[in-house]
PAZAPA-4460 file (N, C-alpha, C; in steps of 0.05 Angstrom, whole numbers, plus 32768, in hexadecimal, padded with zeros to 4 digits):
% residues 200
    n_x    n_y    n_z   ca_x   ca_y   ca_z    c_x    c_y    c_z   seq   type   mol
   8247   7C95   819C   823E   7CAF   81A5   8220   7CB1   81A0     1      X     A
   820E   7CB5   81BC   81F5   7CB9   81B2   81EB   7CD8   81A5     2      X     A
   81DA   7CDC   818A   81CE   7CED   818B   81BA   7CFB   8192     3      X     A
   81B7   7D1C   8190   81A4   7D29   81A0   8191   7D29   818B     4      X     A
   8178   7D2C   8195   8164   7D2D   8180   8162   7D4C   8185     5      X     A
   815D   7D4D   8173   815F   7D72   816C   813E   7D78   815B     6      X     A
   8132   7D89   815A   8117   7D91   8150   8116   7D93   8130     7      X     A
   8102   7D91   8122   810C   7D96   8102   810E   7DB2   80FC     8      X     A
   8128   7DB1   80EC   8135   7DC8   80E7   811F   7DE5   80DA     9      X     A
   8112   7DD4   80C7   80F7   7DE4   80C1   80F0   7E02   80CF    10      X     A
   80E4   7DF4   80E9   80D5   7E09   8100   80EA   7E10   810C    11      X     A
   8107   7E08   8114   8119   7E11   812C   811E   7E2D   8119    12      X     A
   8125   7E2A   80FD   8128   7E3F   80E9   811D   7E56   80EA    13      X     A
   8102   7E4D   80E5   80EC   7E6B   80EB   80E8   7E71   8104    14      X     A
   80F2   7E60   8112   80EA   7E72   813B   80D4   7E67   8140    15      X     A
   80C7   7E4F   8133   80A2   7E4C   8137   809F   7E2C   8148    16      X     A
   8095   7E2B   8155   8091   7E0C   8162   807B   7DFD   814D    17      X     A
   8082   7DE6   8146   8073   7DD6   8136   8056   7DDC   8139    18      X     A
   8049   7DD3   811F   8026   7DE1   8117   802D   7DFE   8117    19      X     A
   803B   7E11   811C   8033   7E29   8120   8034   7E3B   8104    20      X     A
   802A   7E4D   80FB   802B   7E4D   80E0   8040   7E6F   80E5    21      X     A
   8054   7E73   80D0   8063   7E82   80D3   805E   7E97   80C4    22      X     A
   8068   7EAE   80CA   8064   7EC2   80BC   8077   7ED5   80BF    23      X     A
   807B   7EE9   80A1   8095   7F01   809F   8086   7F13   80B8    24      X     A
   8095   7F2E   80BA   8097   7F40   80C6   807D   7F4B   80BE    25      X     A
   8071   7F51   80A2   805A   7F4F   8098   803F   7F45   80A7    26      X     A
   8044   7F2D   80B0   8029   7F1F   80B0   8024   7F07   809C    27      X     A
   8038   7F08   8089   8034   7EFA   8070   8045   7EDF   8073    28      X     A
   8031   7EC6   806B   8040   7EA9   806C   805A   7EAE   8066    29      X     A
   806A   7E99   8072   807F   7E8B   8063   807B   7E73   8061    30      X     A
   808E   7E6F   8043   8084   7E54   8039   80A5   7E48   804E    31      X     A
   80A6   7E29   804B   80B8   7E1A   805C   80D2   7E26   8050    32      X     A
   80EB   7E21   8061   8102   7E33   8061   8118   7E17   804A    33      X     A
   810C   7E04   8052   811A   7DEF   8047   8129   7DE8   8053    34      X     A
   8144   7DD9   8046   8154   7DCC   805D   8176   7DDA   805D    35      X     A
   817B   7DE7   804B   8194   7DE9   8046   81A6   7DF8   8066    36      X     A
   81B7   7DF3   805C   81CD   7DF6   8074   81DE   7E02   8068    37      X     A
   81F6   7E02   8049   8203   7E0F   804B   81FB   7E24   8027    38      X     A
   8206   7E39   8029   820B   7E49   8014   8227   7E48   800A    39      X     A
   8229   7E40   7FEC   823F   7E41   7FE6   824B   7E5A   7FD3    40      X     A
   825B   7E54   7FC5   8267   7E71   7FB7   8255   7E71   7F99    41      X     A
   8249   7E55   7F8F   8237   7E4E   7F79   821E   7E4B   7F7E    42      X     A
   8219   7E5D   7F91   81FD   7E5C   7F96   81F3   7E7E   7F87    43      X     A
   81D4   7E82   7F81   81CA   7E93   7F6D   81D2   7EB4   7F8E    44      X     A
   81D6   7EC8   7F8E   81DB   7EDD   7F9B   81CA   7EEA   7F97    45      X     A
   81B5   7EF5   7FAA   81A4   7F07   7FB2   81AF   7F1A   7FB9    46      X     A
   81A3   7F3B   7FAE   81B1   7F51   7FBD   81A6   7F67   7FC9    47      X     A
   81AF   7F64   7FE3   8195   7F68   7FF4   8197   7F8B   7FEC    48      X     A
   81A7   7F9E   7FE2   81B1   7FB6   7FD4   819F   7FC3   7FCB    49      X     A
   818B   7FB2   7FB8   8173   7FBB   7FAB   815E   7FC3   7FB7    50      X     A
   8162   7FBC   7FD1   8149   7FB7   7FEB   8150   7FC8   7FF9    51      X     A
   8161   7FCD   800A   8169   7FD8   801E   8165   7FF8   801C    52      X     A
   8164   8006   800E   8158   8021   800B   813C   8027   800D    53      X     A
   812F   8014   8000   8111   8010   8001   8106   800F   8020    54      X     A
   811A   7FF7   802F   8109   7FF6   804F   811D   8005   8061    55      X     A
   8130   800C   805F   813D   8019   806D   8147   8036   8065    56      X     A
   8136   8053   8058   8143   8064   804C   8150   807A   8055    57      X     A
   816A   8079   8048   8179   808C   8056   8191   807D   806F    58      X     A
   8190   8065   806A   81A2   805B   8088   81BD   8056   806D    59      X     A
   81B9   8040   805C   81D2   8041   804A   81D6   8050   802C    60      X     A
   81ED   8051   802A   81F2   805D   8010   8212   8052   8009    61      X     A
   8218   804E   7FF0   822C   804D   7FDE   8231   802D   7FE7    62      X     A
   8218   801E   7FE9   8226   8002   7FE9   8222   7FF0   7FD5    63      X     A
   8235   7FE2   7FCC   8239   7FDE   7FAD   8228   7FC1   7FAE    64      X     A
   8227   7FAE   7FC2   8215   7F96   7FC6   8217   7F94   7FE5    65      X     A
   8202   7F84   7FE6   81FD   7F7B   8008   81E8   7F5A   7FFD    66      X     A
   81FA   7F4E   8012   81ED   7F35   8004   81EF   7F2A   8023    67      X     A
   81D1   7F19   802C   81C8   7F14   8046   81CB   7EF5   8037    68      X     A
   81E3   7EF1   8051   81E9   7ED2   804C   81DB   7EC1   805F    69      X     A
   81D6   7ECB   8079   81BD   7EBA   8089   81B0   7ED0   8096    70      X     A
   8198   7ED1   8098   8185   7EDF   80A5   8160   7ED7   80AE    71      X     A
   8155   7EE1   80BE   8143   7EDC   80C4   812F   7ED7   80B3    72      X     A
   8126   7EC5   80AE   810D   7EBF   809A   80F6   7ED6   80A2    73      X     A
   80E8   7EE6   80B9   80D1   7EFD   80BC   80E4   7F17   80B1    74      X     A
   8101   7F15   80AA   8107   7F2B   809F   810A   7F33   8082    75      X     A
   8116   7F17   807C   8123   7F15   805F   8118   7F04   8048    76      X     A
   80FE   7EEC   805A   80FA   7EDC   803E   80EC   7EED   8022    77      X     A
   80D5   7EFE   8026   80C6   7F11   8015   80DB   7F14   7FFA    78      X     A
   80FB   7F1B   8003   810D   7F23   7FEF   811A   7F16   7FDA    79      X     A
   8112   7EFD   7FE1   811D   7EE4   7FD1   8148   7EE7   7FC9    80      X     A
   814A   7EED   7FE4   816B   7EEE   7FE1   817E   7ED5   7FDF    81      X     A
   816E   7EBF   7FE0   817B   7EA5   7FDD   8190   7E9E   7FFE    82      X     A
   8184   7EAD   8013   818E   7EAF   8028   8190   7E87   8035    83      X     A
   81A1   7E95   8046   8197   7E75   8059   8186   7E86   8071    84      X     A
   8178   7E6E   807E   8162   7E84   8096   816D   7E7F   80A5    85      X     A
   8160   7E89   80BD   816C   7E8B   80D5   8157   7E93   80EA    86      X     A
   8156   7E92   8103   814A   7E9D   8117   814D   7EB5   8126    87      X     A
   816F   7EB3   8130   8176   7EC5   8137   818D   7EE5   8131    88      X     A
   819E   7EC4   8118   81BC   7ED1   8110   81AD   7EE3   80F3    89      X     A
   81B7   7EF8   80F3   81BE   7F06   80D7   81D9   7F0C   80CC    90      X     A
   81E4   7F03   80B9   81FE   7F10   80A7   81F8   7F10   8094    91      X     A
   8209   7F2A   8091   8205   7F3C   8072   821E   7F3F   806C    92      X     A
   8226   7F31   804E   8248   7F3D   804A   8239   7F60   8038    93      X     A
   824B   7F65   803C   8242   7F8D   8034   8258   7F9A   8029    94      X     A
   825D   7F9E   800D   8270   7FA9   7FFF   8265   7FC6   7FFA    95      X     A
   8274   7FDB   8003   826B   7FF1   7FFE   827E   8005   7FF2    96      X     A
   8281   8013   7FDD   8290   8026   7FCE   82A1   8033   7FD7    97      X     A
   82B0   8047   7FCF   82BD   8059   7FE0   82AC   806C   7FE8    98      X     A
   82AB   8077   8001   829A   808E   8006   827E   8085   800F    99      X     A
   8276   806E   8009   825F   805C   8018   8259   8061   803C   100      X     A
   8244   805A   803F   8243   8068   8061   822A   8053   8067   101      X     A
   822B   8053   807F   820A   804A   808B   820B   8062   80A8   102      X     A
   81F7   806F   809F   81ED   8079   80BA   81EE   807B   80CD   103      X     A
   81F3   8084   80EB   81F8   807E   80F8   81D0   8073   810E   104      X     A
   81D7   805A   8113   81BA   8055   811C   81BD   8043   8130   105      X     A
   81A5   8038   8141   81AC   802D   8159   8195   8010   8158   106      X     A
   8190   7FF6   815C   818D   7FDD   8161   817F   7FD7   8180   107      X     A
   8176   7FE1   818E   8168   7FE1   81A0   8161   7FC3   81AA   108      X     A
   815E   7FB0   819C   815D   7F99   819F   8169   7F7D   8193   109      X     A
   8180   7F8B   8183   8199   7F6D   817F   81B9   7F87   817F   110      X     A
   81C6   7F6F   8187   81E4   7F78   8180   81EB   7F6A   816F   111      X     A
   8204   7F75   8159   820E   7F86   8146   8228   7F82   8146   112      X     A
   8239   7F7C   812C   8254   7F7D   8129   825C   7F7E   8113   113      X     A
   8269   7F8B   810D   827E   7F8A   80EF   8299   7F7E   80F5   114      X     A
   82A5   7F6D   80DC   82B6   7F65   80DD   82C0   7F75   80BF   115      X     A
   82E0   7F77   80B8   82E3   7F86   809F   82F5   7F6A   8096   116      X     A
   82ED   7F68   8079   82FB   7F53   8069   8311   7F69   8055   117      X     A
   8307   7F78   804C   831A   7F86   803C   8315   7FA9   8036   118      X     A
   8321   7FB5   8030   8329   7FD6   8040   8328   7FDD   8056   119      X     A
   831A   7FF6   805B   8318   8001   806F   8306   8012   8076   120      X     A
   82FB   8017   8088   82DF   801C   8099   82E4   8026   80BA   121      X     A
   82DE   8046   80B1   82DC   8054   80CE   82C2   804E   80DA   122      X     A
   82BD   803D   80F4   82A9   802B   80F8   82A5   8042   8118   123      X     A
   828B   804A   811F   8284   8053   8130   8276   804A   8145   124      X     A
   8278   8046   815C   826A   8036   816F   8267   8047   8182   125      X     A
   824F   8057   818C   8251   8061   81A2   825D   8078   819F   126      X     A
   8273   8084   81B7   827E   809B   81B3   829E   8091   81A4   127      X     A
   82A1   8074   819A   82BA   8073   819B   82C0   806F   8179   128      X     A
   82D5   807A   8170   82D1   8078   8146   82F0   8063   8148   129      X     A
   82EF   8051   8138   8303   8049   812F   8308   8043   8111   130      X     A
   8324   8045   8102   8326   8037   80EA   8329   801E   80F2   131      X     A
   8316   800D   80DE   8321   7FEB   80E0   8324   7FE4   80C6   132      X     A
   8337   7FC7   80C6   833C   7FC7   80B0   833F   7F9E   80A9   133      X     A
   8348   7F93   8097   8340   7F7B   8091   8347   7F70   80AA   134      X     A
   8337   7F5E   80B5   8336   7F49   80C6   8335   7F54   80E7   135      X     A
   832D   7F6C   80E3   8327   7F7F   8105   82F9   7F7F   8101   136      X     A
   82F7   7F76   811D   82DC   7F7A   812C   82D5   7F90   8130   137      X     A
   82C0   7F9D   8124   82B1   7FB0   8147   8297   7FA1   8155   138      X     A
   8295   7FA4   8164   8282   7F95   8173   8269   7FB5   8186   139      X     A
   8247   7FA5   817A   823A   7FC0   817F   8226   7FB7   8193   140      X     A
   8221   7FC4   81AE   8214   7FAE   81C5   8203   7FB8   81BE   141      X     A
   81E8   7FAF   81C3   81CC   7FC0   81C1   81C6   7FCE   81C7   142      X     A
   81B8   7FE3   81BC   81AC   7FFD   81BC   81BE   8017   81B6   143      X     A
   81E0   800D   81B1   81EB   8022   81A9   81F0   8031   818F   144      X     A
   81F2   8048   8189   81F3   804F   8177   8208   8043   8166   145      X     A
   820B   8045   814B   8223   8038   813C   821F   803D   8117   146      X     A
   8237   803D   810E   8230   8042   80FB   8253   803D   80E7   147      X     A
   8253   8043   80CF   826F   8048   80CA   8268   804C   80A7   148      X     A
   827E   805A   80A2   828C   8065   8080   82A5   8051   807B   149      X     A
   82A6   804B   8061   82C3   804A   8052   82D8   805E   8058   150      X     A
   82ED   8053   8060   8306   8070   8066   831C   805A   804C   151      X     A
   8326   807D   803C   8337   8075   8033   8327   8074   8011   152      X     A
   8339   806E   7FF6   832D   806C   7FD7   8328   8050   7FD6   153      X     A
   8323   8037   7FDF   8312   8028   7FDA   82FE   8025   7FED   154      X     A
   82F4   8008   7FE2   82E2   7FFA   7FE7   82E3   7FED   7FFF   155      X     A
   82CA   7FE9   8011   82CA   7FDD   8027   82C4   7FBE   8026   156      X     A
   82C2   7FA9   8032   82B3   7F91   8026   82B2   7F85   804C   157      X     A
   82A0   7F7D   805A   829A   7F7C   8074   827D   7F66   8075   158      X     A
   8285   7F5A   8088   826F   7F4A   8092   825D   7F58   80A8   159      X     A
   8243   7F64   80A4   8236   7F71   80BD   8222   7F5A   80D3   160      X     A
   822F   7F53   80E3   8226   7F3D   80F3   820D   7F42   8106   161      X     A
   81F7   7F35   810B   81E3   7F40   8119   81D7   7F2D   8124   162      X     A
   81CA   7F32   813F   81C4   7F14   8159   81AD   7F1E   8163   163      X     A
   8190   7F1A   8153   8183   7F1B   8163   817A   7F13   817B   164      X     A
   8163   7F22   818C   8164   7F0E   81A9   8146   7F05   819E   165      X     A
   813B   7EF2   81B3   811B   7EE1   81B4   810A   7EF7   81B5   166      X     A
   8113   7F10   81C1   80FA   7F23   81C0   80F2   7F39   81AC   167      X     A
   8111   7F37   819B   810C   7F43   8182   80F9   7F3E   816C   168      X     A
   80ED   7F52   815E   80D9   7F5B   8150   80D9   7F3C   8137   169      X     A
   80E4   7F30   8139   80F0   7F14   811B   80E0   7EFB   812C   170      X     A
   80DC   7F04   813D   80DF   7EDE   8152   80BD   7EE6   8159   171      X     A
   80AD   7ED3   815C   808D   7ED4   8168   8094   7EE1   8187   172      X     A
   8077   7EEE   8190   8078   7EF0   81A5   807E   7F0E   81B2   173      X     A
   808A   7F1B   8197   808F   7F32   81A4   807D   7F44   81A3   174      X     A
   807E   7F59   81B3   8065   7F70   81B2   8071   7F87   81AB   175      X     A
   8084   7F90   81A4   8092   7FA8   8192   808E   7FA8   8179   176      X     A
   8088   7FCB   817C   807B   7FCF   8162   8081   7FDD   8155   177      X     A
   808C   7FE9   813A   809C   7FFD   8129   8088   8015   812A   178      X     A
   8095   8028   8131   8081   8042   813F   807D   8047   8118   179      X     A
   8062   8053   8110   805A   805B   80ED   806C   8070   80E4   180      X     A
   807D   806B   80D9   808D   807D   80C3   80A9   807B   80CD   181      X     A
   80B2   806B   80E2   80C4   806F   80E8   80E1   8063   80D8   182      X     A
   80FD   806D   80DC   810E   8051   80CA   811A   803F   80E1   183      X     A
   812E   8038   80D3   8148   802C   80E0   814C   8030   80F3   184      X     A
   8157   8046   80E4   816A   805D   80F9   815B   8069   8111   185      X     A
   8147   806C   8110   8136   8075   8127   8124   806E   8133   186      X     A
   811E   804E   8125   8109   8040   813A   810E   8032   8153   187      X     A
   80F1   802A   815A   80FF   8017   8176   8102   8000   8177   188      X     A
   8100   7FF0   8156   8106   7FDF   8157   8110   7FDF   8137   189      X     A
   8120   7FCB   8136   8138   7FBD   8110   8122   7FC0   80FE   190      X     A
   8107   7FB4   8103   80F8   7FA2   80EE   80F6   7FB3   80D4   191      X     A
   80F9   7FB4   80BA   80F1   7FB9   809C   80DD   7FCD   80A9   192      X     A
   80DA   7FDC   8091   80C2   7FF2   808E   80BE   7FE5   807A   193      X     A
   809B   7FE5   806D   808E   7FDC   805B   8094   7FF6   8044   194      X     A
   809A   7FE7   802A   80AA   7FFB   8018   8096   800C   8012   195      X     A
   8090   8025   8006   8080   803F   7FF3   8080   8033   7FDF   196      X     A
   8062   8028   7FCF   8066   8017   7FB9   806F   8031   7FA3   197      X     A
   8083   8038   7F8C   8087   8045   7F77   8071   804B   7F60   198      X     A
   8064   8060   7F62   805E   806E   7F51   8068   8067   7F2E   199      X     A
   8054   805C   7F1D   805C   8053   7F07   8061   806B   7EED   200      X     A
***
């Protein structure tokens, strides 16, 4: 069987064509992504939990960890989550409390899915609400609104799946721009808001 020669994994990682020097969402280098391919269960856990209020405030609450198992290097390297990178794919496994919620907010430029591994989660898509529960999809096309809570006295535990496209705000090239002060929930595009440094 002949093989395909394929590009070094390096640059296919960060979205960049060779020589091109890469950079976060920032503006700010990234150093090389390295080579790894898989994450195992003994690997060190980043939690992206500690973060996610800071660039996104007000979209989640009551989630007990969120740990970004592959994601875009212009979104996530800054955080040192021990992620694998990625170009396009984001997943987040996302354990959230009882009573935990995300917002209801809309993606304008990638689609969106939850899968539930264990309890239960009234998941909102659009005009339509469902309970789901271990091993049920929702699937969220772009630009719709979506959102969901824990239903029920435990805990939720869910993979939040995310596909960026080439013209999204993560990949070179794009000309969208995060309108000043805006969040998540209401911008016209995903990308991080630069955090409010804390007052000592």
């Amino acid at each position: 069987m002949k093989s395909i020669l394929l590009p070094p994994i390096e640059w296919l990682a960060r979205g960049v064509a060779p020589g091109e020097a890469a950079q976060n969402w920032r503006g700010q280098a990234l150093s090389k992504p390295g080579r790894r391919a898989f994450l195992t269960s003994g690997d060190r856990k980043g939690d992206w939990a500690q973060h996610v209020n800071e660039v996104w405030p007000g979209v989640h609450d009551g989630n007990k960890s969120l740990r970004i198992l592959i994601g875009p290097d212009r979104l996530f390297s800054e955080y040192d989550l021990n992620n694998l990178r990625s170009k396009r794919l984001q997943i987040t496994h996302s354990v959230y409390k009882p009573g935990g919620w995300t917002k209801k907010h809309v993606h304008p430029d990638h689609e969106q899915a939850y899968y539930v591994i264990k309890g239960r989660a009234l998941v909102t898509v659009g005009d339509e609400e469902r309970v789901l529960g271990p091993g049920e999809l929702a699937f969220v096309p772009m630009g719709v609104e979506h959102g969901y809570s824990t239903f029920g006295h435990e805990p939720v535990e869910l993979l939040d799946i995310h596909c960026y496209e080439d013209t999204d705000p993560v990949t070179p090239g794009s000309a969208r721009k995060m309108a000043p002060g805006k969040t998540h929930a209401t911008t016209a595009t995903s990308r991080p808001r630069k955090p409010t440094p804390k007052a000592s």
